[in-house]
N, C-alpha and C positions, 0 to 999 in steps of 0.2 A: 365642455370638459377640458381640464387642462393634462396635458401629458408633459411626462419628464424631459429631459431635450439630450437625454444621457447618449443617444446615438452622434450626437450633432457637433461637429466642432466647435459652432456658434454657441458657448454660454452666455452671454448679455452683451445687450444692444442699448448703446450712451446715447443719448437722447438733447442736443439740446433743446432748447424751447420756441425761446424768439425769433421769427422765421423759418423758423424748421416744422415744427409741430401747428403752432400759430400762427398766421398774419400779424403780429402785434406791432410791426414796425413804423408804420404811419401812425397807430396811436401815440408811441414814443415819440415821434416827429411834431404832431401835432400840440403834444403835452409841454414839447421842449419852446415850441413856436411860441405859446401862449403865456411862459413864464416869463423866457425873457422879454418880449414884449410886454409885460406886467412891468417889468423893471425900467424900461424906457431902449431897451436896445431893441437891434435888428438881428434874426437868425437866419443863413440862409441854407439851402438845400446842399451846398458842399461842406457846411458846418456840421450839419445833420449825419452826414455820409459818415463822418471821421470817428463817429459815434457809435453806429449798427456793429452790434457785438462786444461793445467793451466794458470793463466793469462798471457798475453804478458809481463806485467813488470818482474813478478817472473822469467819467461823463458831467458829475457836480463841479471838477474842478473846471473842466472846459467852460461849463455856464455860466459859475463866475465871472473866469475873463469875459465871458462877453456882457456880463454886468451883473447878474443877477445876486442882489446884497441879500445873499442865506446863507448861513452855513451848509455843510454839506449836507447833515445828517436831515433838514431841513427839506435841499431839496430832490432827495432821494425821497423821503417822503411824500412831498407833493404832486413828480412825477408819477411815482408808484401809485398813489392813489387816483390818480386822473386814469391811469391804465385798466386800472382797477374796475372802475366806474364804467369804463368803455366798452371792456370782457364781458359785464355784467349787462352790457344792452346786447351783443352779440358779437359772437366767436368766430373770429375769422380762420378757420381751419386750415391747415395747405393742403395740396394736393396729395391726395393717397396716402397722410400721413395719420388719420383713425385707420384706416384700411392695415397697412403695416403693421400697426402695433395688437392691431387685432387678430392677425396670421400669427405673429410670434406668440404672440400670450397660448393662444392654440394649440403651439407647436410645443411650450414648455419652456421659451428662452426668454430669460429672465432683462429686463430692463431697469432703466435707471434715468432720472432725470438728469441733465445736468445744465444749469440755466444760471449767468448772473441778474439776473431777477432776482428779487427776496421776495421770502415766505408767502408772505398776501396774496402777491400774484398767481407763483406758480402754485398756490393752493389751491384758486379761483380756477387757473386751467384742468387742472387735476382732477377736482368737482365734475368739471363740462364730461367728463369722458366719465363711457358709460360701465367702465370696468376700473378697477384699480390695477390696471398694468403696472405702474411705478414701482418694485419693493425698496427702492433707493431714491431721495432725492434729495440733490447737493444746489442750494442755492448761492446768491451772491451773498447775502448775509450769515452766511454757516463757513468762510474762506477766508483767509489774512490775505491771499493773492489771486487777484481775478483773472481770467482771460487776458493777453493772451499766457499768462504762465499755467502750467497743467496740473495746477495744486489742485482743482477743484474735478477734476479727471483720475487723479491719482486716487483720491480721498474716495469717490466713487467705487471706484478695483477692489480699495481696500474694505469697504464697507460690506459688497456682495461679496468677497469673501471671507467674512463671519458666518456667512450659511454653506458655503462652499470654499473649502481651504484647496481643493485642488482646481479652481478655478484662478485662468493665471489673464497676465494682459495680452497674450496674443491668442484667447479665446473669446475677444470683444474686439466690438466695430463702434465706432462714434461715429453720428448723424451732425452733423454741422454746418450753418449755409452763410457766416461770416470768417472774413480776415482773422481777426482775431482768436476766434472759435475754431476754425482748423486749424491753429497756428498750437492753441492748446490742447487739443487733439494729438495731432503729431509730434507734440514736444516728451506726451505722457507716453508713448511706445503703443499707443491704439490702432489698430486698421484706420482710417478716418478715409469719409464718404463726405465729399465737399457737395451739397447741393445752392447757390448760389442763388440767392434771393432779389433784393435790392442793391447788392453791389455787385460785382463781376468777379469772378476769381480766372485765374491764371491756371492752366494746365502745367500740372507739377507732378511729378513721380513719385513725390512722396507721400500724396492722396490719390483718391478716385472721383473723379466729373460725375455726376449725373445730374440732365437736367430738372428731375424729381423724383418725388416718391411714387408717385402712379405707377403703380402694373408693375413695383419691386417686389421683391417675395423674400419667405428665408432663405430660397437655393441661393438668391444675386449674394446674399449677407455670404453666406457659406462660403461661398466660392473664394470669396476673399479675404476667409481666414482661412483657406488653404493657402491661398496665393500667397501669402504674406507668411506664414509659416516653412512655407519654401524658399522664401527669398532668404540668402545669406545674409544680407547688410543688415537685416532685423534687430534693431538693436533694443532692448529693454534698462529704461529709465534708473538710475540707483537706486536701489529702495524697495523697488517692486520687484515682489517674488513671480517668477515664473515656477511653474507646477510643472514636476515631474510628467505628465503628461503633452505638455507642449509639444 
């Protein structure tokens, strides 16, 4: 049974996907390996790196340079569907990130995908889970600006508040485990929880470390939309309403 989350300062929990929710990263790595080698280049593990987290177009343009003769849209599609393909043998989950989503649904607080993936994919992931936690999901293909810009975070805010007008952005937390993905996390004015996957991230103040979702709950979320409600510097993005209630 799901309860309202009206006591709770945590209204919804941003969600990216890739590496955060999924393991999908090596499939992307793998997919990228095997295209431009299609094409006659070499791709190596620091090319790959530069990639985790950022938009699907910027990621086409990269493959290009290193040879791959498709347009973009081309091979956003080919990636995408090799990803596709690979979900569909099996789902690399992370850690304690069903567990999480399944405590908040529980608890009443509403979630949101936020993934530059397009459609196919994150629809594939969405499928695997055995509830429809998601009431929002903002892909790479539904954004004119991908990661690191916070159009796709912002668009997010504004979405879950069509069912909730006094829900504001510092009654959300974003989940994020790339560079680029915290970088649009914190650019939108969100709590942002850096869990760090395949690349490293830097200790910065203006996220939170953790080395995963395991054994997280809603109080850790909670706490740090106290924490962050408290903090003076809190600044909120142009555009976005903050609700009388913040």
């Amino acid at each position: 049974m799901r309860l309202p989350a009206s006591s709770s300062p945590l209204k919804a929990v941003l969600w990216d996907m890739d590496g955060t929710i999924v393991d999908t990263e090596p499939y992307w790595i793998a997919a990228e390996h095997a295209l431009v080698e299609a094409h006659g280049g070499t791709w190596s593990h620091k090319q790959a790196m530069q990639l985790v987290g950022q938009s699907l177009t910027f990621s086409a343009g990269i493959l290009q340079q290193a040879g791959v003769d498709l347009e973009i849209r081309q091979i956003i599609d080919t990636l995408t569907a090799e990803v596709v393909a690979s979900v569909r043998k099996s789902v690399p989950w992370r850690p304690g990130a069903r567990e999480l989503l399944e405590n908040l649904h529980l608890a009443g607080v509403r979630c949101a995908l936020v993934t530059m993936s397009e459609g196919p994919l994150a629809r594939e992931v969405v499928a695997s889970l055995p509830r429809p936690y998601f009431e929002v999901v903002v892909t790479g293909d539904t954004v004119s600006q991908g990661k690191p810009h916070p159009e796709a975070y912002l668009k997010a805010v504004e979405l879950l508040r069509q069912e909730d007008p006094d829900l504001g952005i510092h009654h959300c937390v974003a989940l994020e485990d790339s560079e680029p993905g915290v970088a649009a996390a914190v650019a939108s004015g969100v709590a942002t929880v850096a869990i760090p996957h395949i690349v490293p991230l830097p200790e910065d103040r203006r996220y939170t470390l953790w080395e995963s979702l395991a054994e997280r709950s809603l109080a850790d979320l909670e706490d740090l939309v106290v924490a962050r409600s408290a903090a003076p510097s809190a600044a909120t993005p142009a555009g976005v309403p903050v609700s009388s209630h913040d």
